[in-house]
TORMIRO-692749 format. One record per residue (C-alpha): x, y negated, z negated. Coordinates in steps of 0.1 Angstrom, whole numbers, padded with zeros to 4 digits, always signed. Each point is the difference from the previous one (the first is absolute). Layout:
N
XYZ
...
This chain:
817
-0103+0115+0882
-0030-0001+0023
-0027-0023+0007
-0034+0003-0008
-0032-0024-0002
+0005-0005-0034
+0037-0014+0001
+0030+0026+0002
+0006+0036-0014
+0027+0012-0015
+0017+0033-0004
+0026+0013-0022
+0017+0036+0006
+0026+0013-0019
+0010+0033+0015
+0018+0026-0018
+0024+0028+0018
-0002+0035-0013
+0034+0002-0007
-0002-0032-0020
+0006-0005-0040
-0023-0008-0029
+0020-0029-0009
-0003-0015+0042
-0036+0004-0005
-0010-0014-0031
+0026-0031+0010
-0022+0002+0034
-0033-0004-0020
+0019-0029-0021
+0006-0022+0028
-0034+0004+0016
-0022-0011-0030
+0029-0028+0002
-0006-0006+0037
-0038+0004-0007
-0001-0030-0025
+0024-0024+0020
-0027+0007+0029
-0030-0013-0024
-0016+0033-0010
-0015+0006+0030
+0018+0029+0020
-0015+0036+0001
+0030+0023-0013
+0011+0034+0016
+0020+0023-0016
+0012+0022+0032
+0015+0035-0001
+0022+0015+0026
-0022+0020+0027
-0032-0009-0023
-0005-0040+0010
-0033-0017+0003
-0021-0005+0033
+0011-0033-0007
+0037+0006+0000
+0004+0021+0026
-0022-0028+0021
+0031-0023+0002
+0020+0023+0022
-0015+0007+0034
+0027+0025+0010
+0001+0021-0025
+0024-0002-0037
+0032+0021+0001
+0011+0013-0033
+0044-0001+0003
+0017+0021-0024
+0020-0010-0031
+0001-0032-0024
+0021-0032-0008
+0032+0020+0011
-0005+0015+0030
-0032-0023+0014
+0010-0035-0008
+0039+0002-0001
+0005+0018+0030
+0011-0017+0030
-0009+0012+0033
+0025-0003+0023
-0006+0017+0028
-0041-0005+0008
+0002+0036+0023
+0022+0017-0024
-0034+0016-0020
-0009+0032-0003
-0030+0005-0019
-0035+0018-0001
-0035-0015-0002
-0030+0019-0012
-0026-0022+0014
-0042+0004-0014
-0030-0016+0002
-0025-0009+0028
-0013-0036-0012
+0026-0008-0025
+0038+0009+0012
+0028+0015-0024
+0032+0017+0008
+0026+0010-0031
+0033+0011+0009
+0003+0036-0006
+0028+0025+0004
+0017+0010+0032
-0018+0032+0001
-0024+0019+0015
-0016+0011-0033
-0009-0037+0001
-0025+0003+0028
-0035+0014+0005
-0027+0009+0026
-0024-0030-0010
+0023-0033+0001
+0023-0022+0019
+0037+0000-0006
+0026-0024+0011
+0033+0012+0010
+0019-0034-0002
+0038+0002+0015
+0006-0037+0005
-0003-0006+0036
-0022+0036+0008
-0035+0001-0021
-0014+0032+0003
-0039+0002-0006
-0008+0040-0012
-0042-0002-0003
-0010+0033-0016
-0023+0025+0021
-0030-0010-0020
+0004-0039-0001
-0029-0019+0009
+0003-0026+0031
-0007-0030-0030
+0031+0015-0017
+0023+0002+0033
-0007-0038+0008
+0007-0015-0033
+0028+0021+0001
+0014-0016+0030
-0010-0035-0010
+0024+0010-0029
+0029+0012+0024
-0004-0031+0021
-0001-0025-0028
+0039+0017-0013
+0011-0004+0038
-0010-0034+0004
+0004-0018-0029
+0031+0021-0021
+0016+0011+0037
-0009-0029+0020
-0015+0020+0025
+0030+0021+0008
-0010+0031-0014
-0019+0028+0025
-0030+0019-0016
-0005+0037+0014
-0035+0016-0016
-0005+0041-0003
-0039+0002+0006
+0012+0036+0002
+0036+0015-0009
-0003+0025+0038
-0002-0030+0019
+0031-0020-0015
+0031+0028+0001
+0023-0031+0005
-0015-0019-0031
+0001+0030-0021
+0035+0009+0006
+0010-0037-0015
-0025+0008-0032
+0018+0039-0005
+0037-0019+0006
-0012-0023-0031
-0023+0024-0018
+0017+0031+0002
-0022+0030+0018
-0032+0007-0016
-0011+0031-0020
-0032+0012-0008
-0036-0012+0008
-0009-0041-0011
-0017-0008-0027
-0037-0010+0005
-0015-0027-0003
-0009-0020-0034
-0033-0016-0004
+0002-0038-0011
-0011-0002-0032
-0025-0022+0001
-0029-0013-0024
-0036+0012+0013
-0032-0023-0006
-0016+0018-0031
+0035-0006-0020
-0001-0035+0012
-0035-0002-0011
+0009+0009-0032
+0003-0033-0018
+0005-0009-0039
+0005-0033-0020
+0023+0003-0030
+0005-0028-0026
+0036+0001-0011
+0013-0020-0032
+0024+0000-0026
-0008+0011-0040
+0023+0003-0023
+0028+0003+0025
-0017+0032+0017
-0016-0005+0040
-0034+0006-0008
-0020+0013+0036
-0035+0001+0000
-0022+0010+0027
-0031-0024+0006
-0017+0007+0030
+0002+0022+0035
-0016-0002+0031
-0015-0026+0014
+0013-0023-0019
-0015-0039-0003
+0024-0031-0005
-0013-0011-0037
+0018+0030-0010
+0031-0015+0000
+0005-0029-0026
+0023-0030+0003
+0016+0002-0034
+0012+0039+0008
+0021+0022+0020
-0015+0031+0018
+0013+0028+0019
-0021+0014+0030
+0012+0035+0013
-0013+0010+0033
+0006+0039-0001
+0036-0002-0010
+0002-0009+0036
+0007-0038-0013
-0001-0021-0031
-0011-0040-0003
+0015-0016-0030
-0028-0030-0003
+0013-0028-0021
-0027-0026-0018
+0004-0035+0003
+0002-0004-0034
+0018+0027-0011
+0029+0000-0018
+0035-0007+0017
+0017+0027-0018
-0027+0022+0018
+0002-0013+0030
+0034+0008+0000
-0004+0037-0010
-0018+0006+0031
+0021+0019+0016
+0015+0022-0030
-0034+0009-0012
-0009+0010+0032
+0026+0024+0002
-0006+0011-0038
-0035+0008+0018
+0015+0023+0030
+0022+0019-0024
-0026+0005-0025
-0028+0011+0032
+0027+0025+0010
-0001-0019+0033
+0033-0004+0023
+0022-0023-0008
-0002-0014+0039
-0038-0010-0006
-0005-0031+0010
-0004-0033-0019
-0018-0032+0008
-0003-0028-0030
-0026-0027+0010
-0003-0033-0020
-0039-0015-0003
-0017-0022+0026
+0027+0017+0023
-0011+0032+0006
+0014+0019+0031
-0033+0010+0027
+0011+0042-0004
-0006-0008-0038
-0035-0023+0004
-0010+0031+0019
-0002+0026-0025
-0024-0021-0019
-0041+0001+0011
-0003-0034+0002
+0026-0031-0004
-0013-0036-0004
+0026-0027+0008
-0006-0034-0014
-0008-0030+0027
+0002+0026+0027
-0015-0011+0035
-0024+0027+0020
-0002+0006+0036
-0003-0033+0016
-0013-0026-0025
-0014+0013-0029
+0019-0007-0037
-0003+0025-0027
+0013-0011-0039
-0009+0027-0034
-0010-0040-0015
-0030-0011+0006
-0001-0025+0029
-0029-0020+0023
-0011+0018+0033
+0034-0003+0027
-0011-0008+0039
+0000+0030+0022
+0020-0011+0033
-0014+0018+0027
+0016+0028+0019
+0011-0012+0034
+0003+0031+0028
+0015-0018+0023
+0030+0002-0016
+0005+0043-0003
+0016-0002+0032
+0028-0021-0006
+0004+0010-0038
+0003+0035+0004
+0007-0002-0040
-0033-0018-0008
-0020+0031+0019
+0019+0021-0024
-0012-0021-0030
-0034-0004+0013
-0005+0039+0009
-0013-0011+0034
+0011+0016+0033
-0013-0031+0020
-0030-0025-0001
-0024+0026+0001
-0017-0015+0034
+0004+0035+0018
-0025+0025+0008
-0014+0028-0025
-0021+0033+0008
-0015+0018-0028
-0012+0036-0002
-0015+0021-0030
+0008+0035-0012
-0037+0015+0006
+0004+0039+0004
+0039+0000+0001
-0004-0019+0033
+0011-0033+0010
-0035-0022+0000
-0001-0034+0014
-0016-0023-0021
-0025-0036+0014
+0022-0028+0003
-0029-0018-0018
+0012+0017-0033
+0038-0005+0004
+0014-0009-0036
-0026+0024-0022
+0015+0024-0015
-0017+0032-0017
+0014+0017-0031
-0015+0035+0013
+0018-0004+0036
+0037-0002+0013
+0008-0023+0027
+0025-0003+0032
+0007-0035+0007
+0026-0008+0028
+0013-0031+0006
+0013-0013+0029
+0024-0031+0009
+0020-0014+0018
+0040-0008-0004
+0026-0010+0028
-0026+0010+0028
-0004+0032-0013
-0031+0017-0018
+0010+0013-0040
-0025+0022-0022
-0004+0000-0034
-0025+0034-0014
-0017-0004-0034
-0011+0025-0010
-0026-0011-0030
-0013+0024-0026
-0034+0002-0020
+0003+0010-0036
-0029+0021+0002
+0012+0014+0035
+0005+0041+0001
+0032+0016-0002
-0010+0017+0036
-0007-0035+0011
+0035-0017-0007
+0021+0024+0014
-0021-0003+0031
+0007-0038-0001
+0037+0008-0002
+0002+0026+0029
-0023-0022+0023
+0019-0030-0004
+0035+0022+0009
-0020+0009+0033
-0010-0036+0001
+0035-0010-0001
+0013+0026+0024
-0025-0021+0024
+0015-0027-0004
+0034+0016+0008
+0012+0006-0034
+0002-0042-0009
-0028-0002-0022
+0019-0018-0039
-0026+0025-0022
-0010-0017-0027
-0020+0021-0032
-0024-0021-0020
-0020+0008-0029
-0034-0017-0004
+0005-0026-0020
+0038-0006+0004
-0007-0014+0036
+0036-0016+0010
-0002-0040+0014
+0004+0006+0035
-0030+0022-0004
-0020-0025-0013
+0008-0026+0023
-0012+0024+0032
-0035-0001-0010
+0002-0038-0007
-0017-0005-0036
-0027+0020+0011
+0012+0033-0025
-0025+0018-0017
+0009+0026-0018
-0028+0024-0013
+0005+0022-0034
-0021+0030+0015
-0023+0010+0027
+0009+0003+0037
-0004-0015+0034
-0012+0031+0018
-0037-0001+0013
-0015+0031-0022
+0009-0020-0039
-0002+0020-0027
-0011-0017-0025
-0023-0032+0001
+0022-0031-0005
-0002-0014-0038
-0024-0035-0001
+0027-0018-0020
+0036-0001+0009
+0026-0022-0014
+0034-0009+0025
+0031-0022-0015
+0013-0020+0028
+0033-0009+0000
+0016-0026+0025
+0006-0036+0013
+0001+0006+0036
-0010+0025+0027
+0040+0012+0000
-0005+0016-0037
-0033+0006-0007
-0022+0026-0010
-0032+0009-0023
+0000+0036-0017
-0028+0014-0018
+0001+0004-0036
-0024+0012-0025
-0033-0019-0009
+0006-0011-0033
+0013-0031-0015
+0035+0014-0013
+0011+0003+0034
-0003-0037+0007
+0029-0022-0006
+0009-0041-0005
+0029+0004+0031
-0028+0004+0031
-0028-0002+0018
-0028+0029-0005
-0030+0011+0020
-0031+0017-0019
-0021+0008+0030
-0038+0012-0011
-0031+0010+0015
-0011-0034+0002
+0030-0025-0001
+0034+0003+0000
+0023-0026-0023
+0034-0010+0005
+0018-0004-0036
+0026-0022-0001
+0026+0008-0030
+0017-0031-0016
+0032+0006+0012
-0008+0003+0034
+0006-0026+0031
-0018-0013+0027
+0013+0019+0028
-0008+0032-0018
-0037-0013-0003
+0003-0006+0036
+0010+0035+0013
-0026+0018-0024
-0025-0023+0019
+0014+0017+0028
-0001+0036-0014
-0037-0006-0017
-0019+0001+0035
+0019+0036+0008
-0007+0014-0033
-0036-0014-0004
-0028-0016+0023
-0020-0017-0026
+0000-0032-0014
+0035-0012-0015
+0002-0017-0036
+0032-0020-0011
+0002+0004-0039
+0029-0011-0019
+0015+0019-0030
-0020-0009-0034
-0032-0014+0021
-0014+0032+0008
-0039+0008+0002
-0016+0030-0023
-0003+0015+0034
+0038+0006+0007
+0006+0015-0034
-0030+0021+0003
+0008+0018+0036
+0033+0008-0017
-0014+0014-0033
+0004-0024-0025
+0034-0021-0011
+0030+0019-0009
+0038-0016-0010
+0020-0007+0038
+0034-0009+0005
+0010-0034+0003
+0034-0004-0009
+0022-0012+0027
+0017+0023+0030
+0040-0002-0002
+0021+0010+0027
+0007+0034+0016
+0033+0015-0005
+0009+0002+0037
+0009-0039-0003
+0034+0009-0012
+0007+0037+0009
+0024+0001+0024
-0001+0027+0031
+0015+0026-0008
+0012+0030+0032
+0006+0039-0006
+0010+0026+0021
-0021+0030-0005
+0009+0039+0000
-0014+0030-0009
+0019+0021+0012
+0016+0010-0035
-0034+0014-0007
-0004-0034-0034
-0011-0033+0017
+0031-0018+0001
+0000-0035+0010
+0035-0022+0002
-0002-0040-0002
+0012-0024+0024
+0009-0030-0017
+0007-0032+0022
-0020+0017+0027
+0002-0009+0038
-0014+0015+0031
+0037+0020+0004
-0010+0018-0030
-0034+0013+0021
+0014+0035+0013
-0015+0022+0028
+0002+0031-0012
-0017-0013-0034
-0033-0005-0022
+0005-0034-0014
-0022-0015-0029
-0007-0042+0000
-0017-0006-0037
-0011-0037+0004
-0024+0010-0030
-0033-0010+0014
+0006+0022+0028
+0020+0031+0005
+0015+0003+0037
+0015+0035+0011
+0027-0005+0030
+0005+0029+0022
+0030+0005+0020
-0003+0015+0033
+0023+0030-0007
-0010+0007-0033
-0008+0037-0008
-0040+0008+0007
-0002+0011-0036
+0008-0031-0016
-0021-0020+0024
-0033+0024-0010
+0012-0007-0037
+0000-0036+0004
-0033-0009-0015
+0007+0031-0025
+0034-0018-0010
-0017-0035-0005
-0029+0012-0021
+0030+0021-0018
+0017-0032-0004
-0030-0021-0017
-0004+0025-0023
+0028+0001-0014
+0010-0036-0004
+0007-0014-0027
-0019-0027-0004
-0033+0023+0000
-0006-0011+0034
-0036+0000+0019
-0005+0030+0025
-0024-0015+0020
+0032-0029+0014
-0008+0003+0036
+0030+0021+0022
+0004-0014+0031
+0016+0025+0023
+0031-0021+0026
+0013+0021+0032
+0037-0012+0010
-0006-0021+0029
-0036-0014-0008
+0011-0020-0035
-0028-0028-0007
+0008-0034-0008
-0009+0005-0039
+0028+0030+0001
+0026-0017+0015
-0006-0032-0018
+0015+0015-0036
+0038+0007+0025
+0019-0030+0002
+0003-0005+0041
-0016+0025+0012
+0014+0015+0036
-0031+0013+0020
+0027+0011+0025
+0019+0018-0024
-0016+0030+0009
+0010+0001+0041
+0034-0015-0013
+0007+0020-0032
+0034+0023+0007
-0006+0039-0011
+0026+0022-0017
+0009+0014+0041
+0001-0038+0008
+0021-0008-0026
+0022+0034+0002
+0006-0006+0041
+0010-0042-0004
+0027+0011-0021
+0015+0005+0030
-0002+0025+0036
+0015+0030-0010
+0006+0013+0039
+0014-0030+0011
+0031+0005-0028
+0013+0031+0010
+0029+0002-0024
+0006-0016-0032
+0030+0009-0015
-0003-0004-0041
+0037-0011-0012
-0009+0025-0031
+0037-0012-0014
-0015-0036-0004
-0025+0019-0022
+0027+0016-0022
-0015+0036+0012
+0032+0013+0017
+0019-0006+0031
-0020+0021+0026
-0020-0019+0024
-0034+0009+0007
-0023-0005+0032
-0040-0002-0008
-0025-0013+0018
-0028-0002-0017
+0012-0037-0021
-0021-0027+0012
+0013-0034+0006
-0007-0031-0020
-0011-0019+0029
+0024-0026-0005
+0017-0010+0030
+0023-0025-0018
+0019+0027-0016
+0034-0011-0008
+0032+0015+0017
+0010+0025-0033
-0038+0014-0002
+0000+0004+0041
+0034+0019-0004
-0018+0030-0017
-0019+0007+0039
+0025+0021+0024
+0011-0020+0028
-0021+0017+0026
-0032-0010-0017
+0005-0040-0009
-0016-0006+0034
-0032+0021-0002
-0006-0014-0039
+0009-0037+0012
-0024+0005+0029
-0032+0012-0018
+0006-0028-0029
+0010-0037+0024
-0033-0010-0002
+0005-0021-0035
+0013-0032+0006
-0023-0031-0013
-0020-0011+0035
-0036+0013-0001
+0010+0010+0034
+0028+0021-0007
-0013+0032-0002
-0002-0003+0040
+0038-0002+0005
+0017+0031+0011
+0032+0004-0002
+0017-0005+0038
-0034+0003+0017
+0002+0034-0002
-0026+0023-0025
-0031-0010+0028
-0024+0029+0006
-0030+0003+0013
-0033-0002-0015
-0006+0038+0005
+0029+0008-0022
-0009-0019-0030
-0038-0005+0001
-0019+0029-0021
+0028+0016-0010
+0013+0019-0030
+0037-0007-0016
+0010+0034+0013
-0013-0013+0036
+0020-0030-0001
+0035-0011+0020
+0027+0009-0028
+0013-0035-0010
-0035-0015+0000
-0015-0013-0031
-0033+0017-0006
-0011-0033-0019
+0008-0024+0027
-0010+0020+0031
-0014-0036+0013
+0036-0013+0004
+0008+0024+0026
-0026-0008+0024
+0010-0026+0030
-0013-0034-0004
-0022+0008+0030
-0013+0027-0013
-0004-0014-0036
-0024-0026+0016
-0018+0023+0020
-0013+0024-0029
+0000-0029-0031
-0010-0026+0025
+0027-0024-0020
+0035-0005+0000
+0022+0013-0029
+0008-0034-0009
-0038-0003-0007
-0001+0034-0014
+0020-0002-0025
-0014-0034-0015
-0031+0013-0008
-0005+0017-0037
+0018+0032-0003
-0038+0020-0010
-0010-0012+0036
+0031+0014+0022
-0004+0029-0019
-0040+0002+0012
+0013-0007+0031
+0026+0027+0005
-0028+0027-0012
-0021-0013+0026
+0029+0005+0025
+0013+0032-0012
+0032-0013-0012
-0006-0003-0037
C-alpha cells in the first residue's frame, strides 16, 4: 500500500514458482479475487511468474530477489540448524533489477557475462564473469553484503575474483568445491528483453461469454482513447505479449469479474504466448499510472491542475486561478518539478540567431520574438548557492532548413563546452515552448508563424496577421501567430487581429481578466497602431471582413492535459544490443541514477535525458536519437515535438531533482564506486593469513591458507568467528578494525599509542604505499593530534562531528581520502 494524493494505492501480487502446480495456482488466483473484494475492489492485481515479475514487483526488493530451490518439503519444513553449514550456488543477473536462483554446484552453471555467488556459509565468494559490466559487479556486491549482514549477522567474509589470475588462493577454495574445470565457459546470454516497437504495439480486445464459449474480439490498436472502454464490460489490452491488462467495468457482471484471471490465461495460451507473461487486472476508477499511460489522453473526474485550477467532464462555472508563487521553488524542490520551472526566472538571458550557420547575436530590443524561418540559442544564466548554473534552449523554427538545425545543435555543444560542459540543454520546438521558457521573456513572447529576423527579409510581411494569446501572468505567457481567418479563433482567449490601420484585441467568452491584461501587454509588441477592445458577439463588419468573412470556431470548453495524473516514470537506456532497449525503474530514487548510464525521466510534458559521467560516448551521442526513438514508439501516440532537456551528472536543475524524493546534491562527491565498495570490505595487506576452516564448510578436512578473502569490517566479531584467523594474525586484523566503538571520536584511538606516522607516510598515498596494518579508509586516524590540527586546522573530535560527505571533501583536499 502506498500513498498518493488521491488517498492510498493498493497492490496485490500473487507470485507463482516454476516448479509450482496447476492446482497451487488456480487456489492462488482464488484467494486473491477473495482478498481483492474484502479490500473494496479497489487493488490493482499481479499475477507474477518466477524470473518474469513486473517493474513493479521487483520494485519492493532493493537488494535483489533470490530464487531457493525446492517446494513445501524441502523450503518450508526444513530447519536450519547450523546458519554456516550452507553450501550453495547463486547465479546472480540484472543491472537495475537484482535476481540470483540457486543453480547447481557446477561449473557448467557459470558464464562469461554474469555474477555468481559461491555461498559456503561463513566464506561468500563473488566470481564476476570477464565481460560483466561495473553496474552488474556493484549490485552484485550489494547482493553478497545484504546475505552477510542480515542471514550471517555480519560474520561472513566476502572475497571477489575481478579476474581468476589475480585470486590463486580464492580459486583453489572454488576447484576444492567445484571440482577442476574442463573446457572453455559458456558465453554470455543476452537478457531477453522487450524493445520499444513491441511495446508500442498495443490492442483492445473485448472478451465475453456466449453460449458458454469466451468470445475475444479485437476493437481497437494504437493509440487508443479512454471512451473505448465501457463500464458495463470487460476488456483485455495486450501490450506486445510483453504484458496483458485484464480491465474490469464497474458495472460488469460479478461472475466476470471473477473470471479475470482465467480468461486472461485462456488469452496467453490461445496467443501462443508464455505461460510466464505477465498479468495485471485493474478494476474502474482505479487504474494503475503504467496502465493510464498507454492511453492518449485520460480525464479524471474532479481532478485539480497545477496549482489552483479544477477540471470536472460536467459542466461547471469558471474555478479561480490561484496564482503561482516563485518564491516558493526553492524550498519545494517538488513544486519546481510540478511547475517545470528551474527557478523564478529573474536571471540573465543572451540570444543569438542561426544566420549563415554562425552564431548571430540578436538586439536586446527584440528579445522574446521568435521567427518560424530562424533557429535560436538562448542561454540562461542564474544563480544557485553562490554559484552561476546554465540552462541552453535551443529553439527551432518550423520553416527552419535542415542545414540550419543541425548548425543550432553543434553550436550550442560548442556553446556548452564554453561554459565548461554545465550547460542543462534543453530542445524546444516552436510552438511547444516549455514554462520556464516562457517565464524568461516575461509575457513579452511572440511567436511568429513565418518570416525571419535577419536584416535582408525575404518576403514582405503580410498586412493582416492574427496571434492567440494565451496566459494570466508574465510567468506563462505567450502570443503565437495563427492563420487570418475566423476558424482559428476560439471562446477560451484573448486574440489580436492587427491590420493596416488598427489593431483589435478579441476577447473570447471564456476568457479572464488577467488574460485581457497580458494581451494588452503583448498588443504594443505585435502592433503600433491603435488598440480596439471588442468582446465576443459585439464585433464590427470590420473584424469579420480583415479575416474573410464568418466561418464556425471552437467554443466548447478546454479540459485538462493528461500530465495532471501521469506519474514520472525513469528508464535506463542501452543500445548496445543493437534494438533500443529501455528497462523501468519503478519507485525511482536518486540511487537508481548510475554513472556509467543513459537514464530517461518521462514527466510527460517534458522528456529529460540523464547522463552519467562514465557512460559509453556512444550512448551519450545517441541520447537525443534514443528519446526521439522513445516518443515514437509510445504507446499512447505520443507528440514528437515534447521538449528533451538534456541533464549532465553533477549540474541537475531544480525541476530534475524535484520528481526524486530527497534529493542528495552531495551524493555525487559522496557516492561509493564498485573499487570503493570492493576495498571497505576490508584491507587485504593488512590480513596476511586467513585460514578458512574448510571442515566447518563440510568440504573436507584440509586446511587452506588464502589471502585474497576480505574482511567484514566488523570488529565485534564474536570469539568462534575470530577463531578461524591464525594466531599470528589476530593482532594485525584487530589493529586495522579498533576504530568502531560508538564515540564520534573514536576513530582517533589507537590501540596502545602506537600506529602514529608521520604525515609523509600517509598523505598522497596509494594502498600499496601504505604502513601494512593501516587502514587505507581511515588514514586520518593515524596522524598525531598535532599534526591532525595542523593540516585540518581542527581537532578530531571536531572532525569527526561534522557530516560524513564533508570529512570525506576534506581528506581529498588533504590527500588522505
Amino acid at each position: 500500500t502506498k500513498r498518493t494524493s488521491r488517498g492510498s494505492a493498493v497492490d496485490l501480487h500473487y507470485w507463482i514458482g516454476k516448479d509450482s502446480s496447476q492446482d497451487e495456482q488456480g487456489a492462488a488466483a482464488v484467494y486473491v479475487t477473495q482478498l481483492d473484494t474484502a479490500l473494496g475492489g479497489s487493488p490493482v492485481q499481479h499475477r507474477e511468474a518466477q524470473g518474469h515479475e513486473s517493474e513493479t514487483f521487483q520494485s519492493y526488493f532493493r537488494n535483489g530477489i533470490i530464487y531457493k530451490k525446492g517446494g513445501v518439503a524441502s523450503g518450508f519444513k526444513h530447519v536450519e540448524t547450523n546458519m554456516y553449514n550452507i553450501k550453495r550456488l547463486l547465479h546472480v543477473k540484472g543491472k537495475k533489477h537484482v535476481s540470483a536462483t540457486e543453480v547447481a554446484l557446477s561449473w557448467d552453471s557459470f558464464n562469461k557475462g554474469d555474477v555468481f555467488l559461491l555461498d559456503l556459509g561463513k566464506v561468500l565468494i563473488q566470481w564476476n564473469g570477464p565481460s560483466c559490466s561495473i553496474a552488474e559487479k556493484s549490485r552484485g556486491l550489494a547482493l553478497a553484503r545484504s546475505i552477510r549482514d542480515s542471514e550471517r549477522g555480519g560474520r561472513a567474509q566476502i572475497g571477489i575474483i575481478d579476474n581468476e589470475r589475480d585470486s590463486p588462493d580464492l580459486m583453489q577454495i572454488m576447484r576444492m568445491v567445484l571440482g577442476e574445470r574442463r573446457g572453455e565457459l559458456r558465453d554470455a546470454t543476452p537478457d531477453a528483453k522487450a524493445d520499444e516497437l513491441q511495446k508500442a504495439n498495443v490492442r483492445l480486445y473485448h472478451v465475453y461469454e456466449k453460449d458458454s464459449d469466451l468470445v475475444v474480439q479485437e476493437i481497437a490498436t494504437r493509440p487508443l482513447t479512454q471512451d473505448l472502454l465501457q463500464h458495463e464490460d470487460c476488456y483485455i489490452l495486450d501490450q506486445g505479449g510483453f504484458k496483458i491488462y485484464v480491465w474490469r467495468g464497474k458495472a460488469s457482471s460479478p461472475e466476470e469479474k471473477k473470471a479475470a484471471f482465467t480468461r486472461a490465461v485462456g488469452f496467453i495460451q490461445a496467443k501462443g504466448y508464455p505461460s510466464s507473461t505477465n498479468v495485471e487486472v485493474i478494476n474502474d476508477g482505479a487504474e494503475s499510472a503504467m496502465f493510464k499511460q498507454l492511453f492518449q489522453r485520460w480525464t479524471e473526474k474532479n481532478e485539480t491542475q497545477g496549482l489552483g485550477k479544477v477540471y470536472t467532464t460536467g459542466k461547471i462555472a469558471k474555478v479561480e486561478q490561484v496564482k503561482f508563487d516563485t518564491t516558493q521553488l526553492h524550498a519545494r524542490p517538488e513544486l519546481a518539478a510540478e511547475q517545470r520551472m528551474v527557478d523564478d526566472a529573474s536571471g540573465e538571458i543572451e540570444v543569438w540567431r542561426i544566420e549563415d550557420l554562425q552564431m548571430q547575436p540578436v538586439n536586446p530590443k527584440t528579445y522574446g520574438q521568435f521567427y518560424g524561418g530562424d533557429c535560436y540559442l538562448v542561454l540562461y544564466t542564474y544563480q544557485r548557492s553562490g554559484r552561476p548554473h546554465y540552462v541552453l534552449y535551443m529553439w527551432q523554427g518550423r520553416h527552419a532548413s535542415v542545414d540550419e538545425i543541425t548548425a543550432c545543435a553543434l553550436n550550442a555543444i560548442e556553446l556548452d563546452k564554453k561554459y565548461g560542459d554545465e550547460a542543462v540543454q534543453v530542445r524546444v520546438t516552436m510552438g511547444k515552448e516549455p514554462r520556464h521558457f516562457l517565464a524568461i521573456f516575461k509575457g513579452k513572447l511572440v511567436i511568429y508563424e513565418g518570416g525571419t529576423s535577419r536584416a535582408q527579409k525575404s518576403s514582405p510581411e503580410p498586412a493582416i496577421r492574427l496571434f492567440q494569446v494565451r496566459g494570466t501572468d508574465e510567468v506563462n505567457t505567450k502570443a503565437t501567430e495563427v492563420p487570418a481567418r475566423a476558424s482559428s479563433l476560439n471562446s477560451n482567449d484573448v486574440f489580436l487581429l492587427s491590420t493596416s490601420q488598427v489593431c483589435y484585441l478579441w476577447c473570447g467568452k471564456g476568457c479572464s481578466g488577467d488574460e485581457r491584461e497580458m494581451a494588452k501587454m503583448v498588443a504594443d509588441i505585435v502592433s503600433r497602431r491603435d488598440k480596439h477592445t471588442i468582446l465576443e458577439g459585439q464585433e464590427p463588419a470590420e473584424f469579420w471582413e480583415a479575416l474573410g468573412g464568418k466561418a464556425p470556431y471552437a467554443s466548447e470548453k478546454r479540459f485538462q492535459e493528461q500530465s495532471t495524473h501521469y506519474q514520472p516514470r525513469l528508464f535506463e537506456c542501452s543500445n548496445q544490443t543493437g534494438r533500443f532497449i529501455m528497462t523501468e525503474v519503478v519507485g525511482f530514487c536518486q540511487e537508481d541514477l548510475d554513472e556509467d548510464d543513459v537514464m530517461l525521466l518521462d514527466t510527460w510534458e517534458e522528456i529529460f535525458l540523464w547522463v552519467g559521467k562514465a557512460s559509453n560516448a556512444q550512448e551519450r551521442n545517441d541520447a537525443i536519437t534514443s528519446a526521439k526513438e522513445y516518443l515514437k514508439t509510445h504507446p499512447a501516440g505520443r507528440d514528437l515535438a515534447t521538449p528533451i532537456i538534456l541533464v549532465k551528472q553533477g549540474y541537475e536543475p531544480l525541476n530534475f531533482t524535484g520528481w526524486f524524493n530527497a534529493w542528495d546534491p552531495y551524493k555525487w562527491s559522496d557516492g561509493k564506486s564498485y573499487e570503493e565498495m570492493k576495498n571497505s570490505l576490508g584491507d587485504v595487506s593488512a590480513i596476511s593469513e586467513i585460514k578458512v576452516d574448510l571442515n566447518n564448510l563440510n568440504l573436507n578436512k584440509r586446511t587452506l591458507s588464502t589471502t585474497n578473502l576480505a574482511g567484514s569490517g566488523t570488529a565485534n566479531a564474536s570469539s568462534e568467528y575470530k577463531s578461524h584467523f591464525s594466531h599470528s594474525d589476530s593482532n594485525s586484523y584487530s589493529n586495522s578494525n579498533n576504530y568502531n566503538s560508538n564515540s564520534p571520536s573514536s576513530p582517533a584511538m589507537v590501540p596502545n599509542g602506537e600506529g602514529i606516522y608521520s604525515r609523509e607516510v600517509l598523505m598522497h598515498r596509494t594502498v600499496d604505499e601504505l604502513p601494512e596494518g593501516v587502514d587505507p579508509t581511515k588514514k586520518e586516524c593515524y596522524l598525531s593530534d598535532a599534526d591532525f590540527h595542523d593540516i585540518f586546522g581542527k581537532s578530531k573530535d571536531e572532525f569527526y562531528q561534522m557530516p560524513k560527505w564533508k570529512q570525506q571533501n576534506e581528506k581529498k583536499q588533504f590527500g588522505l581520502f
